[in-house]
C-alpha positions as CSV (number, residue, x, y, z in Angstrom):
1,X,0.0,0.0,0.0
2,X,3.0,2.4,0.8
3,X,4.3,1.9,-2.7
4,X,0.6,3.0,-4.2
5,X,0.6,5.7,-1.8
6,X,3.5,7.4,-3.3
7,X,3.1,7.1,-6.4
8,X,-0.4,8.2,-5.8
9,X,1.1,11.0,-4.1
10,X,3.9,11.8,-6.8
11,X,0.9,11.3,-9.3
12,X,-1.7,13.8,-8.0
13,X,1.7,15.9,-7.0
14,X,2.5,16.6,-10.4
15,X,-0.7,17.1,-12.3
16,X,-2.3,19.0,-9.6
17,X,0.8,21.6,-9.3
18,X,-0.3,22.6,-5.5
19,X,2.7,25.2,-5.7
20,X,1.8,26.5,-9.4
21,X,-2.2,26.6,-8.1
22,X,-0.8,28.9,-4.7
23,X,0.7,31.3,-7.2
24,X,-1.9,31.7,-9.7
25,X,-4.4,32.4,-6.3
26,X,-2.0,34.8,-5.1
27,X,-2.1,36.8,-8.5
28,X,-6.0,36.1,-8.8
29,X,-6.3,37.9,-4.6
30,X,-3.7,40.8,-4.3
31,X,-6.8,42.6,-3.3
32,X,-8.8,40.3,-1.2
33,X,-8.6,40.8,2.5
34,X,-7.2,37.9,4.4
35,X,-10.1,36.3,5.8
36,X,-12.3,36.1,2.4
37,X,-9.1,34.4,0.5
38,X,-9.2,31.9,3.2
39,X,-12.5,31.3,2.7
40,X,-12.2,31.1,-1.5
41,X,-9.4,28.5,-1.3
42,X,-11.3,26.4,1.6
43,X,-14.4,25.9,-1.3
44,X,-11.8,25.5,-4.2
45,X,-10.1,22.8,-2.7
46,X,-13.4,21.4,-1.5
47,X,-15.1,21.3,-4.8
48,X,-11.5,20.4,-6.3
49,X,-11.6,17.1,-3.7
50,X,-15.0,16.2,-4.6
51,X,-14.1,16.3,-8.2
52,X,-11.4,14.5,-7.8
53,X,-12.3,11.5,-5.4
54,X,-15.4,11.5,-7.5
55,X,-13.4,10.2,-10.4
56,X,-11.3,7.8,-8.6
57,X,-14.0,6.4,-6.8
58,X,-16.6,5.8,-10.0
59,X,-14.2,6.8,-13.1
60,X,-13.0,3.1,-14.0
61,X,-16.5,1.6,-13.2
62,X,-17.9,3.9,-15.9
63,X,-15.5,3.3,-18.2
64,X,-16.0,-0.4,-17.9
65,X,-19.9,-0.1,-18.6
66,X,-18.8,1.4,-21.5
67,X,-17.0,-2.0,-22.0
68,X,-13.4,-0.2,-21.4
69,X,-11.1,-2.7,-20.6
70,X,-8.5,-1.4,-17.6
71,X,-5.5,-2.7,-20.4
72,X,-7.0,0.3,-22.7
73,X,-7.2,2.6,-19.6
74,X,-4.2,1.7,-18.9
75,X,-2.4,2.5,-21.9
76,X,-4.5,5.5,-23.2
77,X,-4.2,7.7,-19.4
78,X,-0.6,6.4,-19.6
79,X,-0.9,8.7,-23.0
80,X,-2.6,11.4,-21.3
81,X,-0.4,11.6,-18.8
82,X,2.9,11.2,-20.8
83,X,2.2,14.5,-23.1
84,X,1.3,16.0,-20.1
85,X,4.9,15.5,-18.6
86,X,6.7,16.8,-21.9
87,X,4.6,19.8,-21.8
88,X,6.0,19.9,-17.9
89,X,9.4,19.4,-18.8
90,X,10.1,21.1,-21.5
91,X,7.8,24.4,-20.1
92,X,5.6,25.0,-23.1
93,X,3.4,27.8,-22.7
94,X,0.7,26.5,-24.2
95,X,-0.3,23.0,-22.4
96,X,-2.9,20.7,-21.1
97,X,-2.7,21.3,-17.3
98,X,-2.6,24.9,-17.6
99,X,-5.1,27.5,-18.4
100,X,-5.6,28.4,-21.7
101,X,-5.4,31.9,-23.0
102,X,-9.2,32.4,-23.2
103,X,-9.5,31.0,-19.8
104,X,-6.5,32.9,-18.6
105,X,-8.6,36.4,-19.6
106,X,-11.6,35.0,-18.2
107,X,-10.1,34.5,-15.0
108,X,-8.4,37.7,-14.5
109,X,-11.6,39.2,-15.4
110,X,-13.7,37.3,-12.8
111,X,-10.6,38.4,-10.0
112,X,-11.1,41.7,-11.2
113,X,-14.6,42.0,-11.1
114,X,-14.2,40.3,-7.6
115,X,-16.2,37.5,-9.3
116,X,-16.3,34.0,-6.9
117,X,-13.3,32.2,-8.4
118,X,-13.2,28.7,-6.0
119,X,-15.4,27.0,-8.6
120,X,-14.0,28.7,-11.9
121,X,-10.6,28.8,-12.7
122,X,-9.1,27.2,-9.0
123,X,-11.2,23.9,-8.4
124,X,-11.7,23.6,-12.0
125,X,-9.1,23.6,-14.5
126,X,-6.4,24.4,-11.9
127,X,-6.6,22.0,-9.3
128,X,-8.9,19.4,-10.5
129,X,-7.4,19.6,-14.2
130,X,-8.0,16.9,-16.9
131,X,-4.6,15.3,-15.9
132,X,-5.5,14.8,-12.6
133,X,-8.5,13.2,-13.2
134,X,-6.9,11.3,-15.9
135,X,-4.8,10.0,-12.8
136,X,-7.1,9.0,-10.2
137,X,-9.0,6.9,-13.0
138,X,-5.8,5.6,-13.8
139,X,-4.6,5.1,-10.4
140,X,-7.5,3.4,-9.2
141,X,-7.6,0.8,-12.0
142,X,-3.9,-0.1,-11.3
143,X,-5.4,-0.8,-7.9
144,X,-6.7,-4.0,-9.8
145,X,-10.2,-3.7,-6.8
146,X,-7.7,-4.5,-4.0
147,X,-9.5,-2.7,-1.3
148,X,-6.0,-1.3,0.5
149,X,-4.2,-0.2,-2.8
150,X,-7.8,2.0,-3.5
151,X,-6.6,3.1,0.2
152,X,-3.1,4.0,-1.2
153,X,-4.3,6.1,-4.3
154,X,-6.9,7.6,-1.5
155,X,-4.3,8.3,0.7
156,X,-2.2,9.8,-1.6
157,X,-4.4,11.9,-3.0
158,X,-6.1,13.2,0.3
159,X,-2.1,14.3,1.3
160,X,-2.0,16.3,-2.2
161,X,-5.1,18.5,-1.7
162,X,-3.6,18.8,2.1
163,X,-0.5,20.2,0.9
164,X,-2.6,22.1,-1.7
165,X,-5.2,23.8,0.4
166,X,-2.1,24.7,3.1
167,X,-0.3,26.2,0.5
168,X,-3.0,28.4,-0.8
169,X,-4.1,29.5,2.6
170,X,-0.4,31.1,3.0
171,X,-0.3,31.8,-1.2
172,X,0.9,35.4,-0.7
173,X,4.2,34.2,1.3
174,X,4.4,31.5,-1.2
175,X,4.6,33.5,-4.5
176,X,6.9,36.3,-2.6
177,X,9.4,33.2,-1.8
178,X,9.2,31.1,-5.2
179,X,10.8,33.3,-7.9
180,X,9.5,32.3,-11.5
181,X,13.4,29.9,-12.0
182,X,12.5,27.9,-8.6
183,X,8.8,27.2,-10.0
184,X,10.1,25.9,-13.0
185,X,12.4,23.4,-11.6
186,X,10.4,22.2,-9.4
187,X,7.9,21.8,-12.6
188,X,10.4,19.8,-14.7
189,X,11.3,17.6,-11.5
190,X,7.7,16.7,-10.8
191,X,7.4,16.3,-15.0
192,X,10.1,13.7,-15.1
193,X,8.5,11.5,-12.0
194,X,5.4,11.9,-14.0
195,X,7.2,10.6,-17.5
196,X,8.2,7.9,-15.6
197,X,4.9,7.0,-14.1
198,X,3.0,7.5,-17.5
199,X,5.5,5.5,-19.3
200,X,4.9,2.3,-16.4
201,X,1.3,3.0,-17.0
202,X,1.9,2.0,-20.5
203,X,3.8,-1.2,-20.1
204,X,1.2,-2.2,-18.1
205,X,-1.8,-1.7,-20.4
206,X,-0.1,-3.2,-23.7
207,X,1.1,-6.3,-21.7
208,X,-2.4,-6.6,-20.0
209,X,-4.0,-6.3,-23.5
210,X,-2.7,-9.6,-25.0
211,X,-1.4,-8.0,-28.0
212,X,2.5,-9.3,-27.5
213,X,1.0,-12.3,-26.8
214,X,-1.0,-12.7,-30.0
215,X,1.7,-11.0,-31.9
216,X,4.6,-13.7,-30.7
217,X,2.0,-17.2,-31.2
């Protein structure tokens, strides 16, 4: 289960971005008083959690009424995942776990306009972001219904949105601290573990599909 756990952890770590969410809600607050930013990022990272467990939880039993076989799962989050790491490594502005440039606008528009942003942009894209729920689906299928594994992915992702909702209630201190060269390093770390994950993930789904099999008879 402590193996799950941390890559659960690492998983949910990297597709999350808990440190790249903290600065973003520090730009989208400069002029929000203390107490009501606490309150914004308590609901974000609510809504974000129920998003998220909602998709580990049920995710992969969806899928497999759709007749989606974990293998395929398997191989096409592994996908998901994978160009979502090069587009972490390599820092491309334009990627899948970010906002795009509509959204962006949209965004600065609704902090300006002191518009409730804990649903729309933090919860949704930037915490609970297509990547991360590409992972819990993911994660919880490599859990192969073992009962403590599901635990592990739990676990793991319960200490992410901790780590996440901590860092936003102290964003201000966190974006004066992090300069823009220690957020990117700390982006192309996390986007190598996740390479490495999504590649695994891969392995997994085309030996579980029977394809080398039928390929080598």
């Amino acid at each position: 289960m402590l193996e799950i756990a941390l890559a659960s952890f690492a998983t949910f770590f990297a597709t999350v971005g808990p440190v790249e969410a903290a600065i973003l809600f520090a730009t989208f607050t400069t002029d929000m008083a203390r107490s009501k930013r606490n309150e914004v990022a308590l609901r974000a990272v609510f809504i974000a959690s129920l998003i998220l467990f909602g998709f580990t939880l049920f995710g992969q039993p969806l899928l497999a009424r759709l007749g989606v076989s974990i293998a395929a799962l398997q191989t096409a989050g592994g996908a998901v995942l994978g160009l979502i790491a090069l587009d972490m490594i390599f820092g491309r502005p334009e990627s899948g776990f970010k906002l795009t440039v509509p959204e962006g606008k949209e965004a600065q528009q609704q902090a300006q306009d002191h518009h409730d942003i804990a649903v729309f942009p933090m919860a949704t894209p930037l915490i609970a972001g297509p990547g991360a729920m590409s992972g819990g689906i993911l994660l919880a299928a490599n859990s192969e219904a073992d009962p403590l594994l599901l635990i592990g992915v739990l676990i793991g992702l319960g200490a992410v949105m901790a780590m996440t909702l901590g860092l936003l209630l102290i964003a201000p201190e966190v974006s004066a601290a992090m300069g823009v060269t220690a957020e990117r390093v700390l982006m192309r770390v996390a986007g190598l573990l996740l390479s490495a994950i999504a590649v695994q993930a891969m392995f997994d789904g085309i030996s579980g599909s029977g394809i080398l099999k039928a390929v080598g008879q």
